[in-house]
SERO-4910 file (N, C-alpha, C, O; in steps of 0.05 Angstrom, whole numbers):
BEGIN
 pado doro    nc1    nc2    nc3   cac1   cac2   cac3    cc1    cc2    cc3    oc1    oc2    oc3
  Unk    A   1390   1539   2347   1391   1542   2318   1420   1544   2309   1433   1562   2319
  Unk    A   1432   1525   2288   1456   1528   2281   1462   1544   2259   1456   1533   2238
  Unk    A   1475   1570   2256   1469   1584   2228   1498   1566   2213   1518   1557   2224
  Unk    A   1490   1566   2183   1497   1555   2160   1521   1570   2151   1520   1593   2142
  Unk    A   1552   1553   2153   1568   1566   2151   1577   1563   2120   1570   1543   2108
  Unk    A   1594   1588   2106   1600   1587   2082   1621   1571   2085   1634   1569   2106
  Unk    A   1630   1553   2055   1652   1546   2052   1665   1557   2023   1683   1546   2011
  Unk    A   1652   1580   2018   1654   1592   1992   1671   1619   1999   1667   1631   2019
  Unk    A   1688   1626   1983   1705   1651   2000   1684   1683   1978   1669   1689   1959
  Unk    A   1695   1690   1997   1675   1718   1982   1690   1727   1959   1714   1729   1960
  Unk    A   1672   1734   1931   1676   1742   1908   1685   1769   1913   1674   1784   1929
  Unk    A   1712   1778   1896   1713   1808   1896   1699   1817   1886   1688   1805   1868
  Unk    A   1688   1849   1895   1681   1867   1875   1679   1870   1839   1700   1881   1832
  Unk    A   1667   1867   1824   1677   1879   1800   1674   1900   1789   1651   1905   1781
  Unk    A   1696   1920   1783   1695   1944   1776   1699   1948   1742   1714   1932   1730
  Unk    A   1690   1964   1731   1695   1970   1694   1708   1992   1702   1702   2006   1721
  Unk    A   1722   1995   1690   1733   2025   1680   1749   2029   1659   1765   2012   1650
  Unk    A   1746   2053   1647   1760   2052   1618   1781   2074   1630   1783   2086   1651
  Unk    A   1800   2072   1600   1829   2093   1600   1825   2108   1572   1826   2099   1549
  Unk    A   1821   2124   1578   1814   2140   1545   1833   2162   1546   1847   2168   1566
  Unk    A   1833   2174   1526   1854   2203   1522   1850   2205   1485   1834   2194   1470
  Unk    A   1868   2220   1483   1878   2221   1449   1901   2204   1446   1916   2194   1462
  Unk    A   1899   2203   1410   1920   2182   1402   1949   2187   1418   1957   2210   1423
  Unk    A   1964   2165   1425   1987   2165   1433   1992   2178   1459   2015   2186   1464
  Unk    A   1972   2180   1475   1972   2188   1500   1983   2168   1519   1995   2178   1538
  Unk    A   1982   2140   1518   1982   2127   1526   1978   2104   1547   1993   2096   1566
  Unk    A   1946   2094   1536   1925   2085   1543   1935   2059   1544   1936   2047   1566
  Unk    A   1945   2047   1522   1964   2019   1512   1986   2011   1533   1991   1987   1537
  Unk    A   2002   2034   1549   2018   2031   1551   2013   2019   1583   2021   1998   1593
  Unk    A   1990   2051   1599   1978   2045   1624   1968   2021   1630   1973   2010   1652
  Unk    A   1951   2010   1610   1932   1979   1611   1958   1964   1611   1957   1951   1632
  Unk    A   1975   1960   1602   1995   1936   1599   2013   1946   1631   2012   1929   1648
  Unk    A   2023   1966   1634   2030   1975   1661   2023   1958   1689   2034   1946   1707
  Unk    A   1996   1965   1679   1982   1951   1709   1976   1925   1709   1980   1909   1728
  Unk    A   1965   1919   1687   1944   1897   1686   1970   1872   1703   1994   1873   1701
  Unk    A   1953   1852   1719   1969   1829   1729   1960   1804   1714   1960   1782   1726
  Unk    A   1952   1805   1689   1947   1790   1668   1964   1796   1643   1979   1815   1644
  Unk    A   1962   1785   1624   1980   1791   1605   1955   1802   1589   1936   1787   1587
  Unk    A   1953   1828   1577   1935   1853   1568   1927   1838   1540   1943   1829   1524
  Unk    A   1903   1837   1538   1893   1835   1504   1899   1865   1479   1893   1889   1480
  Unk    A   1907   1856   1469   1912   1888   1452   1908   1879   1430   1913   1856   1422
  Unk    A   1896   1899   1416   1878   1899   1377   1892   1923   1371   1878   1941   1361
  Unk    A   1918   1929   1374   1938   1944   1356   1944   1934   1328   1951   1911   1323
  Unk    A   1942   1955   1310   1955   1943   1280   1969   1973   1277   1965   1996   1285
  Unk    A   1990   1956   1257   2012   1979   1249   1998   2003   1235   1978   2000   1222
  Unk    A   2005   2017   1238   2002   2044   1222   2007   2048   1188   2030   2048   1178
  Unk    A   1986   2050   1173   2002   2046   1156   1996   2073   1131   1983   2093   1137
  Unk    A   2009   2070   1102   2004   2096   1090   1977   2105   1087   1975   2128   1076
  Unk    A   1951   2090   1095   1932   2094   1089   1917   2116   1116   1897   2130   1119
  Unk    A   1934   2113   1128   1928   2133   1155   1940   2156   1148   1930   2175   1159
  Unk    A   1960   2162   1132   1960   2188   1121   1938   2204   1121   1917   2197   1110
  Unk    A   1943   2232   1134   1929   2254   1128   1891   2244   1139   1869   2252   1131
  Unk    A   1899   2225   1157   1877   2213   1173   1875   2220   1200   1862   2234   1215
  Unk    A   1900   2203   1199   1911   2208   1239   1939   2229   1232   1959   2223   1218
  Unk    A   1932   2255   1247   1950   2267   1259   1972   2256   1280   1968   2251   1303
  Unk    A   1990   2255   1269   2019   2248   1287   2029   2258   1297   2041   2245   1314
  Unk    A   2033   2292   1296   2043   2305   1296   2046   2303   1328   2025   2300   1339
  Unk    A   2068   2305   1345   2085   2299   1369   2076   2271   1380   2070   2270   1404
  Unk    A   2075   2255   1369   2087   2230   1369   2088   2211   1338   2077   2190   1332
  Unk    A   2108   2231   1323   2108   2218   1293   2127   2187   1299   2133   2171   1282
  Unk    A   2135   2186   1328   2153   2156   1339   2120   2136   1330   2130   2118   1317
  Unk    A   2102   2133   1331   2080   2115   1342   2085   2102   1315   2088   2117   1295
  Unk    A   2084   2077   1312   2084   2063   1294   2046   2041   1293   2032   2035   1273
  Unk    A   2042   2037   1318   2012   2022   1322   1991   2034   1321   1994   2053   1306
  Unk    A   1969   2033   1328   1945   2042   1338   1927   2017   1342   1928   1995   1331
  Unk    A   1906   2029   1367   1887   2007   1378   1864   2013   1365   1853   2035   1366
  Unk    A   1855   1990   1352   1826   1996   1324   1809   1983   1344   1787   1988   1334
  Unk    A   1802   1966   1371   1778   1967   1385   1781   1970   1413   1766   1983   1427
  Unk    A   1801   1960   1422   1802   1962   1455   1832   1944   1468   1839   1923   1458
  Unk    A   1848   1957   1492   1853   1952   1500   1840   1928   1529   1817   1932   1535
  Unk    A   1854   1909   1544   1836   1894   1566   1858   1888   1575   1880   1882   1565
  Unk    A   1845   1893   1610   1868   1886   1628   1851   1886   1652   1829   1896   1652
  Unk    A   1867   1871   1677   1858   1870   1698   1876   1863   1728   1891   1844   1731
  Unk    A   1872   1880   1742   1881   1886   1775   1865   1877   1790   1842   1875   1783
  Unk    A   1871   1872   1808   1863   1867   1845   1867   1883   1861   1890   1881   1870
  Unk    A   1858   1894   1868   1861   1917   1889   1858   1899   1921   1836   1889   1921
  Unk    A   1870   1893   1941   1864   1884   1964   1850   1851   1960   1840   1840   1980
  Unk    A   1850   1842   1943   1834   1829   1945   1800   1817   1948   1788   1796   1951
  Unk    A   1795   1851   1947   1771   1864   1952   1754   1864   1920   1735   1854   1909
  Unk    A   1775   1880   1915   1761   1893   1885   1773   1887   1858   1794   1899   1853
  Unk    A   1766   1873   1841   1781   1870   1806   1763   1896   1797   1740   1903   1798
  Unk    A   1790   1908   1788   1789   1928   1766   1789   1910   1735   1809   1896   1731
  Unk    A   1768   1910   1714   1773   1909   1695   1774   1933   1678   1755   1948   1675
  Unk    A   1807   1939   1662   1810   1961   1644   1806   1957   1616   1821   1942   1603
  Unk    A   1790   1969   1608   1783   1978   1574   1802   1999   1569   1803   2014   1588
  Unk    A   1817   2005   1549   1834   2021   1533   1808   2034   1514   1795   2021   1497
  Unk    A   1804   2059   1519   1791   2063   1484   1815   2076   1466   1835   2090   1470
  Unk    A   1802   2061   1439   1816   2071   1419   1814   2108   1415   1793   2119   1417
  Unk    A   1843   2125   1409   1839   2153   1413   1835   2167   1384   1835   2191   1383
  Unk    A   1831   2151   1360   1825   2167   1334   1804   2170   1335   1790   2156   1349
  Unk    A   1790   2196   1315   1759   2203   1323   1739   2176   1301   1714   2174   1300
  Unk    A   1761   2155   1283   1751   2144   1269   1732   2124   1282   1710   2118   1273
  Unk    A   1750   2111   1316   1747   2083   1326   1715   2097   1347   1700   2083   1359
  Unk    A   1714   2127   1345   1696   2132   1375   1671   2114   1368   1653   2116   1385
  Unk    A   1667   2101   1350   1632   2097   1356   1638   2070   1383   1619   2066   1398
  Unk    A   1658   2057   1387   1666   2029   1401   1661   2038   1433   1654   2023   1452
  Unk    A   1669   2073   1433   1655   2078   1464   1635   2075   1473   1640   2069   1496
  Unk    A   1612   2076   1470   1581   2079   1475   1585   2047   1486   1577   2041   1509
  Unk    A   1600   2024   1468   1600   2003   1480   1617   1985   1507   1612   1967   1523
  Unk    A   1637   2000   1501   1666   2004   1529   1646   2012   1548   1636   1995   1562
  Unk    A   1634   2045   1551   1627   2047   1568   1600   2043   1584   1591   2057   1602
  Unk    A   1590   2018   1571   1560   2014   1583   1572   1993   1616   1585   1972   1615
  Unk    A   1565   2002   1635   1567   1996   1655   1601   1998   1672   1610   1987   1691
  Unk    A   1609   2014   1658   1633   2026   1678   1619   2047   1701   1599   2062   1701
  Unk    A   1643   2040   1721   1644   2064   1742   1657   2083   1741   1650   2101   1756
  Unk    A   1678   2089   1723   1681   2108   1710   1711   2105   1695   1720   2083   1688
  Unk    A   1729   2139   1691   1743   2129   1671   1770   2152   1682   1767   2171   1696
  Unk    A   1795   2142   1670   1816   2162   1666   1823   2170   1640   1833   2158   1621
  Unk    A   1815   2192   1643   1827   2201   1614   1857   2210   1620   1864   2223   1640
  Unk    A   1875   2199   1598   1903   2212   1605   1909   2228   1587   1904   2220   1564
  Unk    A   1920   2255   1588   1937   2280   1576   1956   2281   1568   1971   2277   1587
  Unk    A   1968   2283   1550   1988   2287   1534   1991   2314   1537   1971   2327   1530
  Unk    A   2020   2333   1549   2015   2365   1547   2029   2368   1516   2030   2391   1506
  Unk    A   2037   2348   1503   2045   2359   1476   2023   2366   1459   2026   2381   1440
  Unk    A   2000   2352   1465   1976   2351   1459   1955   2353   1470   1938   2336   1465
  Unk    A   1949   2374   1486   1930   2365   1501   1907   2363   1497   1891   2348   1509
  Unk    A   1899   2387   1469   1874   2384   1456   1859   2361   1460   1838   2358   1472
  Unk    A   1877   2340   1445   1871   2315   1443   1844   2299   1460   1825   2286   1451
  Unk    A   1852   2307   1498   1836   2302   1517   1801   2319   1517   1782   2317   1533
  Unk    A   1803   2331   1499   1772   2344   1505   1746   2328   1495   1724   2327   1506
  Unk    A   1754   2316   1470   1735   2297   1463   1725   2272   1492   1702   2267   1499
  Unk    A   1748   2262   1500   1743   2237   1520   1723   2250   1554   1708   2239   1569
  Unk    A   1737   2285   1553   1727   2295   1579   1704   2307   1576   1690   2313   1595
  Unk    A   1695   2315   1548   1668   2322   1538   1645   2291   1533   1620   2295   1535
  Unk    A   1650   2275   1530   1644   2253   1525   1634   2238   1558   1614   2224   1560
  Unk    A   1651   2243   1577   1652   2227   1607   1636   2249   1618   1618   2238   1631
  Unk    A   1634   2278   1619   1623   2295   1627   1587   2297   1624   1572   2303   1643
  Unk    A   1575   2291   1591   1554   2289   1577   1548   2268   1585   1525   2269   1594
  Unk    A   1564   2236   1588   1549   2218   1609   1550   2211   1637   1543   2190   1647
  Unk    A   1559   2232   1650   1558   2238   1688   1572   2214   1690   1559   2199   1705
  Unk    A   1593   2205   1682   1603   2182   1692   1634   2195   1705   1649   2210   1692
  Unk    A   1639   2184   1731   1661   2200   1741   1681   2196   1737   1687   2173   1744
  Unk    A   1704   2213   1725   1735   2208   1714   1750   2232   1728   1743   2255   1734
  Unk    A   1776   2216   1730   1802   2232   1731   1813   2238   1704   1806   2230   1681
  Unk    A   1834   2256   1711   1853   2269   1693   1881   2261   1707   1888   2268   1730
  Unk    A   1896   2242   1685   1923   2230   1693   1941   2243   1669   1941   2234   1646
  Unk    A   1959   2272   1678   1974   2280   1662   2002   2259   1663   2014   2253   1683
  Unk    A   2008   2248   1636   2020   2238   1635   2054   2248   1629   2060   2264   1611
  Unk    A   2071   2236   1644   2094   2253   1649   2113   2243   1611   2122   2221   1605
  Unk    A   2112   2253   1605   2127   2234   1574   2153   2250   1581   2153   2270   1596
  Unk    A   2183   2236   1566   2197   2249   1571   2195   2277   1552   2177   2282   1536
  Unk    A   2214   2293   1558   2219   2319   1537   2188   2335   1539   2188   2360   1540
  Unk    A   2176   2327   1539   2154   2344   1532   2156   2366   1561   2169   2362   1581
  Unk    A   2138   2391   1554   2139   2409   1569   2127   2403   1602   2104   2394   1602
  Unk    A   2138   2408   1625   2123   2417   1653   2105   2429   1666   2111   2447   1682
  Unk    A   2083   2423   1663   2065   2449   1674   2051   2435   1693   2045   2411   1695
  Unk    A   2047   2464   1717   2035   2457   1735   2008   2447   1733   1996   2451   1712
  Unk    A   1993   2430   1763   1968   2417   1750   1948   2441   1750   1933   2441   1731
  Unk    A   1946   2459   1767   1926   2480   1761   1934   2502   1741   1922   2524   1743
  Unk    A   1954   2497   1722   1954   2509   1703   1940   2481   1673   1933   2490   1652
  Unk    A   1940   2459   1675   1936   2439   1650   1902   2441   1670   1885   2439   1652
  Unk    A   1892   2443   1691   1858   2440   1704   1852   2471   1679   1834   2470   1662
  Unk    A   1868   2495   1683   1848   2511   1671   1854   2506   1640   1832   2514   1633
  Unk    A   1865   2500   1619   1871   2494   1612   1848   2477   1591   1838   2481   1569
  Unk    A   1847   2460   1608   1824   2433   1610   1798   2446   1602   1782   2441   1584
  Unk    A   1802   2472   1631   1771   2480   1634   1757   2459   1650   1735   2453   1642
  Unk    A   1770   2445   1675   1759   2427   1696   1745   2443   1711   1745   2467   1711
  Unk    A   1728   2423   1728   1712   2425   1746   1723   2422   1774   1731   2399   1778
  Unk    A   1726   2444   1798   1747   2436   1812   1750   2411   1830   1769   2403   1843
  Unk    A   1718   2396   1825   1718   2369   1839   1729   2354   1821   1725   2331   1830
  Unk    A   1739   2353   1804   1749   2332   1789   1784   2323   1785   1800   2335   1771
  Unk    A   1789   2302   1798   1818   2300   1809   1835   2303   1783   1826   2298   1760
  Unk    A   1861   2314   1789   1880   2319   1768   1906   2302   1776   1913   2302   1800
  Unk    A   1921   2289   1757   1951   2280   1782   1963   2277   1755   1954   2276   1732
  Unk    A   1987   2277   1765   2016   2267   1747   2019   2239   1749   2020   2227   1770
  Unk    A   2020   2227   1720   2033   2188   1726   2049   2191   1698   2049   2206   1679
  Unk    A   2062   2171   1706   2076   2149   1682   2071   2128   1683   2076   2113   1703
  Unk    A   2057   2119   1658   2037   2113   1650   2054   2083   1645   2046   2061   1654
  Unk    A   2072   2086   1634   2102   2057   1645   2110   2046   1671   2124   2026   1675
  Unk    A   2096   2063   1692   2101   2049   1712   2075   2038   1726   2055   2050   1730
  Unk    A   2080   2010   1734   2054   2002   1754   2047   2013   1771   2022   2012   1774
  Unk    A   2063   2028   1789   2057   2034   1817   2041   2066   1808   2022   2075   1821
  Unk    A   2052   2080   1786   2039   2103   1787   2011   2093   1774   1992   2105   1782
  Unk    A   2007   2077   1759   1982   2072   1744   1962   2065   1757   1938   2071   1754
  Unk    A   1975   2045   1779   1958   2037   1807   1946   2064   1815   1922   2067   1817
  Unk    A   1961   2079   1819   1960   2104   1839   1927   2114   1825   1904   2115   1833
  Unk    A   1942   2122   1799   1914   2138   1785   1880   2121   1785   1857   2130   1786
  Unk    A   1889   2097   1783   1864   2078   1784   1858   2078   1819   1834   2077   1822
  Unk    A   1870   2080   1841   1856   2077   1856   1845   2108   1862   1821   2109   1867
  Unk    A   1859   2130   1863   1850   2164   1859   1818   2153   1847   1798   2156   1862
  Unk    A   1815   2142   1826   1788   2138   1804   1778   2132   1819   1762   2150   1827
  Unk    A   1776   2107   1835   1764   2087   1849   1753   2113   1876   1730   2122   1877
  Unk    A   1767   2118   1888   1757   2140   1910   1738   2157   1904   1718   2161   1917
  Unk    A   1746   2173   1873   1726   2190   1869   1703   2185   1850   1687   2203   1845
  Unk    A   1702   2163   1841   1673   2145   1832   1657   2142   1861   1635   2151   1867
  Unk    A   1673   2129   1877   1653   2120   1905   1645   2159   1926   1625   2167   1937
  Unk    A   1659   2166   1923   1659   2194   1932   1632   2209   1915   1615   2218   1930
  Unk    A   1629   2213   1893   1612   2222   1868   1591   2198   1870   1569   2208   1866
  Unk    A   1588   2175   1875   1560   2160   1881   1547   2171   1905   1523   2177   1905
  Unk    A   1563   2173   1928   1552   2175   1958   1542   2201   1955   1523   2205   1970
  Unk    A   1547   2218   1943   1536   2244   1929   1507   2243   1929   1490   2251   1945
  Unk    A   1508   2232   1907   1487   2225   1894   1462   2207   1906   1438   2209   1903
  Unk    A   1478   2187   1924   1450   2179   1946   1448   2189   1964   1432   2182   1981
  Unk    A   1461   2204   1965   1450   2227   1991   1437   2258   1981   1431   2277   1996
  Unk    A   1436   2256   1957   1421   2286   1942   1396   2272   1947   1374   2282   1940
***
């Protein structure tokens, strides 16, 4: 019996995952970072009508905002495409999540410590749908230092839930945080088929 050889090369993986945080955390910046495509972005300028809308307040620099989604996409090994969704971080754009995140594996929310409030909506949100996320404190300049198990309590994390430092401008750290995700989505499934 001769078995039937492929001449088809094997499809990567496809993975969803979103980058969420609060405004100006920078979700825009991570997706464009990594992505090995050139990033779709639905940024529009800021304008007086966002007055006393969107809070600026420590990053009154931001001139844009993303009104539906950032898109981007990685290869990991040749194994796995990461496709990244940006959600938008004003509480105006949240209804567009419910739709970002129908069929992700999960998500990074990134931190701003000038702001960190900002992150509770995105980690109350990933938490209420058991979908598994990191926490990527994002290093901005000037802003203050704190250790990660001082921004986990802080948070009010769960101590399975990974915490790390990136700059969010660089590929290699953004890589870093997406594959951390990637470990602990597959880590938090095998969980789960073995409960």
């Amino acid at each position: 019996m001769v078995s039937a050889r492929s001449d088809h090369p094997r499809m990567p993986t496809a993975i969803k995952i979103l980058v969420a945080g609060g405004f100006g955390a920078g979700k825009t910046t991570m997706v464009g970072a990594v992505s090995e495509i050139k990033p779709l972005r639905t940024e529009e300028t800021l304008t007086d009508r966002s007055v006393g809308v969107d809070d600026t307040s420590g990053v009154a620099a931001k001139s844009t905002t993303t009104v539906a989604m950032d898109f981007g996409r990685i290869t990991l090994s040749g194994d796995y495409v990461l496709y990244l969704f940006g959600t938008p971080g004003q509480e105006r754009f949240w209804f567009v999540w419910d739709e970002l995140a129908e069929g992700s594996m999960g998500a990074v929310v990134l931190a701003d410590t000038r702001r960190l409030a900002d992150c509770f909506p995105s980690i109350d949100y990933f938490e209420k749908r058991g979908t598994p996320f990191v926490v990527a404190v994002n290093a901005f300049e000037g802003a203050t230092t704190y250790e990660l198990d001082e921004v986990r309590h802080a948070l009010q994390l769960n101590p399975s839930i990974p915490i790390v430092i990136c700059d969010a401008r660089k590929r290699a750290s953004s890589r870093d945080v997406l594959i951390t995700l990637v470990r602990h989505a597959a880590e938090v499934r095998s969980h789960l088929i073995g409960s």
